[in-house]
C-alpha positions, 0 to 999 in steps of 0.5 A: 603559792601553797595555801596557809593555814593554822591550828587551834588544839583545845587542850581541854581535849588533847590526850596526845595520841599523835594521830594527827602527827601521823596523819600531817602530809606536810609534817608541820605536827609535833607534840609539845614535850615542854608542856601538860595539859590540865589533865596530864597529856602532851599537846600538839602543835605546829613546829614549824612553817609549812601548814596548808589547812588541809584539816586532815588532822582534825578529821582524824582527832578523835576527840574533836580536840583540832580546829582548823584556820585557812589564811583566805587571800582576796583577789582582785579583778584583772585589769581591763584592756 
């Protein structure tokens, strides 16, 4: 089972330069045409299912723009016999 995760885009600091787009291996990155940020830039943002946390687009945000979430998955012992 692949590994989920999520990104956080401080959009005080995008500037929409599509490197973590380019970057994504799993292609789950786009801008988001529909909205601006407060200083006039297209945002990205994940479009759809498929990101594993992988963090490599926020080693390539220049501006420290990307914060990344991996969903942590507990496991137990097993069982015993």
């Amino acid at each position: 089972m692949p590994a989920k995760g999520w990104i956080e885009v401080n959009e005080m600091h995008c500037k929409g330069c599509e490197l973590c787009v380019t970057a994504c291996p799993q292609g789950v990155l786009e801008l988001d045409m529909s909205r601006l940020t407060p200083k006039g830039y297209h945002p990205t943002h994940i479009y759809k299912d498929g990101c594993t946390g992988c963090a490599i687009c926020a080693l390539v945000c220049p501006d420290a723009a990307i914060t990344v979430y991996r969903e942590v998955v507990k496991r137990t012992a097993p069982a015993v016999a």
